[in-house]
N, C-alpha and C positions, 0 to 999 in steps of 0.2 A: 549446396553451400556456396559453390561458385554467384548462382543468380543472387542469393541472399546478399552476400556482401558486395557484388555489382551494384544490385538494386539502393544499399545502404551507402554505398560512396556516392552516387548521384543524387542521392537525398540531403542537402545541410543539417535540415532541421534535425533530423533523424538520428544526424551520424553525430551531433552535440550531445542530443541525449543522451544516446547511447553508452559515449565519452564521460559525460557528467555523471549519468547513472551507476555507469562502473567503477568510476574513479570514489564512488562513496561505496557501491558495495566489496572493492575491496579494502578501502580502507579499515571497515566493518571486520572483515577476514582478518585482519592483517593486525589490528587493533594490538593483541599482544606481542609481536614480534619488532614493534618501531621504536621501542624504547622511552615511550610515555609518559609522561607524569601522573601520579595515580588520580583516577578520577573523584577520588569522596576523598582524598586527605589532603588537607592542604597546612598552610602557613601562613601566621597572622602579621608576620613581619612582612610577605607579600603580599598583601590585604588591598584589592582595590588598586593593583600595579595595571598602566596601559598598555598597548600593545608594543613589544621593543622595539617595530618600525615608525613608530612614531615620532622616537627622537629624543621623546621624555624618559624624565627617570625609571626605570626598570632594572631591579638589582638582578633578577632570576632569568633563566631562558624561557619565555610566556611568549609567543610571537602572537599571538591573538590576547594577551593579556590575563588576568584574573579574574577572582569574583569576590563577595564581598565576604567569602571565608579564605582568602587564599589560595582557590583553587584552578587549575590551570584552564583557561578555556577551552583549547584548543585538544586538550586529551579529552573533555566534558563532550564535546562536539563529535569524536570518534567512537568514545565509548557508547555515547548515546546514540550513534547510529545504530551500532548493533540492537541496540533495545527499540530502538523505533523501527528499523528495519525485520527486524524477526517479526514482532509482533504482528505487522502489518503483514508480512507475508503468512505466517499462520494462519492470521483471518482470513484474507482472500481465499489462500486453500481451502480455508476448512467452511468459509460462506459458498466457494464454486461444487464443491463435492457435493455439500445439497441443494442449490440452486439448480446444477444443473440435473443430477437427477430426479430434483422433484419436477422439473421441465419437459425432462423426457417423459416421466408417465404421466405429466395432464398434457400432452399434446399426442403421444401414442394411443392412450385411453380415449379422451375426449370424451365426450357427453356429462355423467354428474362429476367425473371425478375431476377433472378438466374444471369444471365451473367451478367446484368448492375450493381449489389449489389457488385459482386466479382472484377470487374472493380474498381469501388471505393474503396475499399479495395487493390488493385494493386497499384493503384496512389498515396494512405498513404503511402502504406508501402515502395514506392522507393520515397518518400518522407523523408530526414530528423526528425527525433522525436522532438529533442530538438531545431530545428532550428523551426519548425513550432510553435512548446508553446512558442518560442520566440518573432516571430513576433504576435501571437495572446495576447499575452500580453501588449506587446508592444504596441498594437492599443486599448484595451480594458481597460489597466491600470488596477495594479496589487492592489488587493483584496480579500478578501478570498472566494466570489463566483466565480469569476473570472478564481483563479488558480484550483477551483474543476472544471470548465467547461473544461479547458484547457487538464487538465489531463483526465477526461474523456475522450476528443475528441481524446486522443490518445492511450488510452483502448479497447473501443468499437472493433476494426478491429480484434485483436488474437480473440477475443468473436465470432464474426462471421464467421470466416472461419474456428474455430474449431467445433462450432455448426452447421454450414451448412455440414459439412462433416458426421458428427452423425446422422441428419434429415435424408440424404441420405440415409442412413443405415436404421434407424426405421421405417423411411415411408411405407418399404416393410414389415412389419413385419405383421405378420398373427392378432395380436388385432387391427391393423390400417387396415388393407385390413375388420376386421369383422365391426368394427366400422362406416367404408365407406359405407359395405355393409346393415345394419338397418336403413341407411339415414341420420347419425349422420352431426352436420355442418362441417364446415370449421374451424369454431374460436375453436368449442368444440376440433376438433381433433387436432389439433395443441397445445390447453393449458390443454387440457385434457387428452392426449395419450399418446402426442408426447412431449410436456414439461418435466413431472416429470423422462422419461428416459434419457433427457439429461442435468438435474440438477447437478449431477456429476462429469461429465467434467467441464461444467463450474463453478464449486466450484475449483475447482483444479487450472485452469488458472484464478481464482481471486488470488487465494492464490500468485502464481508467478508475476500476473498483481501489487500485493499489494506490493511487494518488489522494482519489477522498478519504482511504482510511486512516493515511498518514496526517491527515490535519485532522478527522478525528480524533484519533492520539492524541496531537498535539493539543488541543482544546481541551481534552478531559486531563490532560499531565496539566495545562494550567489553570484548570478551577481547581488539583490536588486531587481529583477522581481516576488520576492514569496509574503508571508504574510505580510504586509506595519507593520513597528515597530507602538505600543511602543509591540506589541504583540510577545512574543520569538520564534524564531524559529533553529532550529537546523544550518540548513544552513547558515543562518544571523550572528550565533555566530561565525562559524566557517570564516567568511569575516572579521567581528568583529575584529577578533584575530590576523590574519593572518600576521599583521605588527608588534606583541610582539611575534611572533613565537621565538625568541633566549632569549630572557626575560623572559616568561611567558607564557611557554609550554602549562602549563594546560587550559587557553583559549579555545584551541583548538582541544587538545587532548583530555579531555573528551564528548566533543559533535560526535568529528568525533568517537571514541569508540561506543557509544552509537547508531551513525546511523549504522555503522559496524553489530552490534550485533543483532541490528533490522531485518536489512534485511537479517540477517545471520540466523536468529531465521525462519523468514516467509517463506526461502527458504528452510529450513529445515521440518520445516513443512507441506510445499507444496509437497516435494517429497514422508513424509510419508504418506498425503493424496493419492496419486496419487498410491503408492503400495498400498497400504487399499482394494480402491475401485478396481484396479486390481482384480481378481479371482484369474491370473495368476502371478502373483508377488504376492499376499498372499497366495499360497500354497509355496512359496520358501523360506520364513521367517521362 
């Protein structure tokens, strides 16, 4: 732990992230305990009120302002983390679970099993991303398990071709060759051996996976394909708004911020994981 937060204090980029990252996912936590304005109920008498640092009229306490049903923004922004945050974290998990153990057995196996896995993986990825969570939505009807399937389904593949590549590597490695050799099984050497050496990696492409899924979100909550209302979502807000964009900026300028900063935060993060676990990139820090 010592080296960890050494390594993160000499890092700026890093240690922003970090900052920024936690500061929304505990906002996310914390969501019910700040005393809030409710997210889906508002008031037409505040209808379309500015931000109260602005200077202009504002009857209510709105410090990010309203929307154009009265609704507070700045609770829409918190509560919505939570829904944009879960979800996104769901999918990652549940795209890494199979990604990487379909990874491990075509890069353990190798020969057909190995080519038909990476084969599918070919076909995703000259596949469309957003066109495919489109139609699977579209047929499935959007939901909140729904859009964690979705988004998995189009996670899993970096997982497995970056793990099959690593397997390749470790399979040779003299504790798996010893392992193989006292008769040890199959399952054992695989979640035993060969797992915990390629946990790494794949933390590192969750961390980047967690960033594109959060504008995938975003993107399907603003065609109306994401999280079905009364539940807030960032994206939703930001379609929300879209038609008082010369009226009433802040509709929409503070959610799109807010996703900005997110995924600016988790990619930030992502790369200082990524020099961390490097050997070779942390002797150059």
């Amino acid at each position: 732990m010592r080296s960890f937060f050494s390594a993160l204090l000499r890092s700026k980029a890093g240690l922003f992230g970090w900052i920024i990252l936690s500061i929304f996912v505990l906002a996310a936590l914390l969501a019910p305990v700040l005393g809030l304005d409710s997210p889906v109920r508002g008031s037409l008498s505040a209808r379309l009120d500015p931000p109260t640092w602005t200077g202009l009229f504002s009857p209510g306490p709105h410090p990010l302002g309203t929307d154009q049903l009265g609704r507070d923004i700045l609770s829409r922004i918190i509560y919505g983390s939570r829904v944009t945050l879960a979800v996104a974290a769901a999918a990652v998990i549940l795209g890494g679970i199979v990604g990487v153990g379909l990874g491990i057995v075509a890069g353990y196996f190798r020969g057909m099993t190995d080519r038909i896995l990476m084969r599918l993986v070919d076909i995703q990825l000259a596949f469309p991303l957003m066109l495919l969570a489109l139609l699977v939505v579209a047929a499935l009807g959007p939901s909140l398990r729904n859009i964690i399937i979705v988004l998995a389904l189009t996670s899993w593949i970096r997982y497995a071709r970056i793990i099959r590549g690593q397997v390749l590597a470790v399979r040779e490695r003299e504790f798996v060759q010893s392992a193989r050799a006292i008769g040890s099984g199959t399952l054992r050497i695989m979640f035993r051996h060969i797992l915990p050496n390629v946990l790494t990696p794949a933390l590192v492409v969750g961390t980047l996976e967690l960033a594109r899924v959060i504008i995938m979100d975003a993107a399907l909550s603003f065609l109306g394909l994401g999280v079905p209302p009364p539940a807030p979502s960032w994206g939703r807000m930001l379609a929300d708004g879209r038609t008082y964009l010369s009226t009433a900026w802040w509709i929409v300028t503070f959610p799109g911020l807010a996703i900005v900063l997110t995924v600016l935060s988790v990619n930030l993060v992502g790369d200082w994981l990524r020099d961390y676990f490097d050997p070779k990139q942390r002797g150059l820090k």
